[in-house]
N, C-alpha and C positions, 0 to 999 in steps of 0.2 A: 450572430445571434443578437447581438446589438441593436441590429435595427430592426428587429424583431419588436424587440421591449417598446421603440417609439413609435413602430409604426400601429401597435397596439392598441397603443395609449391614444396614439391621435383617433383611433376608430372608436374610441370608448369600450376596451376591451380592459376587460380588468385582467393585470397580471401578477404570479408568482413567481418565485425565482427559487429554483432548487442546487444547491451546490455540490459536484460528485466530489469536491477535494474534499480536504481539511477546513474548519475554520479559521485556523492557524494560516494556511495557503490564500485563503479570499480576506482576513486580514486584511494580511500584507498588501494582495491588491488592492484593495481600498486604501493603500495608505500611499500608494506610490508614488502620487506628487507630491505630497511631504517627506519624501526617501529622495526624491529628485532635490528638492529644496535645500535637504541638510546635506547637500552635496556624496546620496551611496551610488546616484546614480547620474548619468548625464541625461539629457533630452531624448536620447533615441535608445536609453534605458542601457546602455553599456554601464560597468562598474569603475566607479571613481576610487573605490577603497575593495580590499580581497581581506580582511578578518573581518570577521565574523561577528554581526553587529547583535545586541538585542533589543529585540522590540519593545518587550512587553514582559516580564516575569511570569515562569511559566508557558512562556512559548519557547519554540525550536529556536535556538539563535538563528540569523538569516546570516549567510553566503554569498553575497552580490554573485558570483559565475555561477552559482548552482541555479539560479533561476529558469524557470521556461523558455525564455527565451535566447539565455545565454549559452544553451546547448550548441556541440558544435554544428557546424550548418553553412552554408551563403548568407553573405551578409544580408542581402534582400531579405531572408527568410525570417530571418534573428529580426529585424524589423519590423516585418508583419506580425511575428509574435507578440512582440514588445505590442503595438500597436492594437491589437486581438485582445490582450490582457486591461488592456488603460481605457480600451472600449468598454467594454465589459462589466467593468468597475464605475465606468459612467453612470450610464445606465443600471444601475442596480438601485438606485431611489425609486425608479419609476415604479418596483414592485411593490407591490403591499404587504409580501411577508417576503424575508428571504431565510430560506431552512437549507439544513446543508445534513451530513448523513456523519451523524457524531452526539456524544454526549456529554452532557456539561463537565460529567465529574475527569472526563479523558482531555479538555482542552480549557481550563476554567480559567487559563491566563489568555488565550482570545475569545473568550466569551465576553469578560471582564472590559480589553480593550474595544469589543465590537458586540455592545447589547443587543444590537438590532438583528443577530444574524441569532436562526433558530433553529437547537439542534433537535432534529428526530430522529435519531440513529441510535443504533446500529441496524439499519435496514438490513432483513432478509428475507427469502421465499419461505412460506411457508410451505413444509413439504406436501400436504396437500394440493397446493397450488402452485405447484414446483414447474409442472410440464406445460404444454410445452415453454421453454426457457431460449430465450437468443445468445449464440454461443457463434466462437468463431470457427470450431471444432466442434463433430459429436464426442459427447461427451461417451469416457468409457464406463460404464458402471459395475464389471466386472474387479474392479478393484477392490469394491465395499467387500467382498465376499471374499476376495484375497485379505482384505483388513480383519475379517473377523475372525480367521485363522491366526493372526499374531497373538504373541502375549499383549495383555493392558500397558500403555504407555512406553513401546518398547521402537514404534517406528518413528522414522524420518522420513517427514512430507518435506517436497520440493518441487516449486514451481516460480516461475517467474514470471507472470502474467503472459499477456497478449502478443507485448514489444519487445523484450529485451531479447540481444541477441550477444552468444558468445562465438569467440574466435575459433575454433577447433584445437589450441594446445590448453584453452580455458575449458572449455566443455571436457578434457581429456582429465585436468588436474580436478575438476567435480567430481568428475566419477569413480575414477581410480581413488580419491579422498571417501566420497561413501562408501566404496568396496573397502577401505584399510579402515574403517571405525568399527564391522563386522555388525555391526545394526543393521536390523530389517530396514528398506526403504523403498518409497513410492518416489518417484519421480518421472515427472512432466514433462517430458520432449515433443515440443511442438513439429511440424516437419519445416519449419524454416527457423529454426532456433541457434542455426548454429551459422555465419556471414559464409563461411566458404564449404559446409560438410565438414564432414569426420570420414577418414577410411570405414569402408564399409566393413573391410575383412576387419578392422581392428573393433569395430564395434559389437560385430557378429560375436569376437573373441569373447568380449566383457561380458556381452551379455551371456555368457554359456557361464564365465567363472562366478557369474553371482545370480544364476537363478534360481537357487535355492534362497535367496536371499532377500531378493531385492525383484522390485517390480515394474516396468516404463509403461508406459501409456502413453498417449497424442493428448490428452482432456481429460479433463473428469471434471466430477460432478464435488467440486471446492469445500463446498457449507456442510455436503453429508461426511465430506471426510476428513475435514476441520472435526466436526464434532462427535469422531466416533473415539470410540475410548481406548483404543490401540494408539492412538498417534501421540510421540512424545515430545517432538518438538517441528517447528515448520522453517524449511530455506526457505526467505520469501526476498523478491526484488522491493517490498516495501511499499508498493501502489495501495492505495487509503482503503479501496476495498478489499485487497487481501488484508490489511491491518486490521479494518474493521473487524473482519471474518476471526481473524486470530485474537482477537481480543475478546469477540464475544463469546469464545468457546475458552478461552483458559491456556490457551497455548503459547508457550515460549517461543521464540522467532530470532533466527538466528539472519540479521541484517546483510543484505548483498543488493542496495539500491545500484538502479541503474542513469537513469536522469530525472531532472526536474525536478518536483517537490516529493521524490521517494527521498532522499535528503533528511528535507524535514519532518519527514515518517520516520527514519530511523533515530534520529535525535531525540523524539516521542519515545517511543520505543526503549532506547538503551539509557537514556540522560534522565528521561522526566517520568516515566512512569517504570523504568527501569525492569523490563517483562523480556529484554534480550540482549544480543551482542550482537558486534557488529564485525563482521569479518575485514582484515587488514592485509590491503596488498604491497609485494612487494615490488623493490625500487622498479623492476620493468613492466609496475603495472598489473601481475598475474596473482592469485589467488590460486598458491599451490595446495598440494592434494594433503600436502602436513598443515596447516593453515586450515582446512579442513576440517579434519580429523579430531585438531586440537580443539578449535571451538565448540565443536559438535558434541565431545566429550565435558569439556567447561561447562557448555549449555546444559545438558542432562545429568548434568550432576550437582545442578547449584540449588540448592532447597528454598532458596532466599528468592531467587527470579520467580521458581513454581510458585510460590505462593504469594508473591503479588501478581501474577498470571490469572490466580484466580481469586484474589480483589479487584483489579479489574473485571473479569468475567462478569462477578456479583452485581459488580455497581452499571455493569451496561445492559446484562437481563431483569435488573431492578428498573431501570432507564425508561424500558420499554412494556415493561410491565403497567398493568390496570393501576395510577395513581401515580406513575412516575413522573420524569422530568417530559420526558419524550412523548409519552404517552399525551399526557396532557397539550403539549406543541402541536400535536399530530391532530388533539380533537381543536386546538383554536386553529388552525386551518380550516377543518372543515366547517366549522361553524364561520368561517368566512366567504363559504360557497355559496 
């Protein structure tokens, strides 16, 4: 996209720059040859130091290995990222506005360090203008109507976006953990969610001993079932726009990031706006089905997290609201069309 921005600019195209992360995330980018300088990183963006630096008050502390690029991988690849990110970050003068999908009151320590960057989020569909929607899955919507049957605030949403993928004794220790909390629950199983499958007979099993209970689907439809008033809290991998999602609806979030800057989503989350927890694995790695259980119960039981839950909610449908922060960003855009 890089050369997008200059080959633009050379044509006399006027351009914007919208960011799907965090603020907090493009930051950092923008800061990386001064992160390089004070020695967090070397030139080809590997980490010189592994604690946990802070940037800026009020931002996520940074992790040099948790980075984009520091994902595991071929080194080639780790490079082109690196590379991909610094470009990137280049080229980001060239735009005339750079807006990203957040709101001041959720990141006010990279707003603080990075004026220039503008938030107009919490972007969402309006449900009138919902369909058609690009998905990587059809979405199921037969769930809503499975939701509307629960008591108010009584289910657990689970999904873990697009990418994240678990092992098969991972996937076993999730499920078996939502069947022993005895909560109703939706859960997301995509058809490549898991690296190697699951026994089929064993999954066949589970799902018989918790259909009274508990619900799976390939997809759905996210923002209607974020915001419906059955759902008490959300397993989420921690990607900006489920975060988004769950903040703008009030929902507690029960943290299981998987790479990159889900990280510093969950840091947001449990450390600074303090609306979840964050699940703890143990020494080989796993997130057993007690681990589970226990947090899941923590979470919906804490009155403290619910209602910063929904002060943030307030201050992000306030955001976007006729007169807000967002709102107003949203109309100087266009008034630069």
């Amino acid at each position: 996209m890089a050369c997008c921005f200059q080959a633009a600019r050379n044509l006399g195209v006027r351009v914007a720059s919208v960011c799907p992360a965090s603020a907090a995330c493009l930051a950092t980018s923008l800061r990386i040859p001064q992160l390089v300088q004070d020695g967090i990183f070397d030139h080809n963006g590997l980490p010189k130091r592994h604690g946990k630096i802070e940037i800026a008050p009020g931002m996520p502390p940074l992790c040099p290995t948790q980075m984009a690029w520091n994902i595991d991988g071929a080194p080639e690849g780790r490079q082109a990222a690196f590379e991909l990110v610094v470009g990137m970050a280049q080229v980001t003068g060239l735009a005339e506005i750079v807006m990203c999908n957040s709101f001041h009151e959720a990141e006010t320590g990279a707003f603080e360090l990075c004026p220039d960057i503008v938030p107009i989020g919490p972007l969402f569909a309006d449900q009138e203008l919902r369909k058609p929607v690009g998905q990587f899955w059809p979405e199921d919507a037969s769930c809503l109507g499975w939701l509307d049957a629960q008591p108010e605030g009584s289910v657990v949403y689970v999904a873990f976006g697009s990418f994240t993928i678990f092992d098969p004794r991972q996937f076993r220790e999730l499920a078996e953990g939502l069947e022993l909390t005895g909560r109703p629950f939706l859960w997301v199983v995509r058809p490549d969610f898991t690296s190697d499958g699951v026994s089929k007979a064993w999954f066949d099993e589970f799902q018989t001993r918790v259909a009274g209970n508990g619900m799976i689907v390939s997809w759905c439809p996210q923002q209607q079932v974020l915001a419906h008033p059955a759902v008490a809290c959300f397993v989420s991998h921690c990607g900006w726009n489920s975060t988004m999602e769950g903040a703008r609806n009030g929902v507690p979030i029960l943290c299981w990031p998987y790479f990159s800057d889900q990280f510093a989503n969950r840091s947001y989350i449990c450390d600074i706006w303090r609306t979840g927890l964050g699940v703890t694995h143990g020494e080989d790695g796993v997130v057993t089905k007690e681990e589970v259980k226990a947090k899941l119960e923590q979470l919906t039981g804490d009155k403290g997290i619910a209602e910063r839950a929904r002060m943030l909610r307030d201050a992000a449908r306030k955001s976007v609201s006729e007169g807000g922060s967002s709102y107003e960003n949203f109309k100087r855009f266009v008034d630069l069309l």
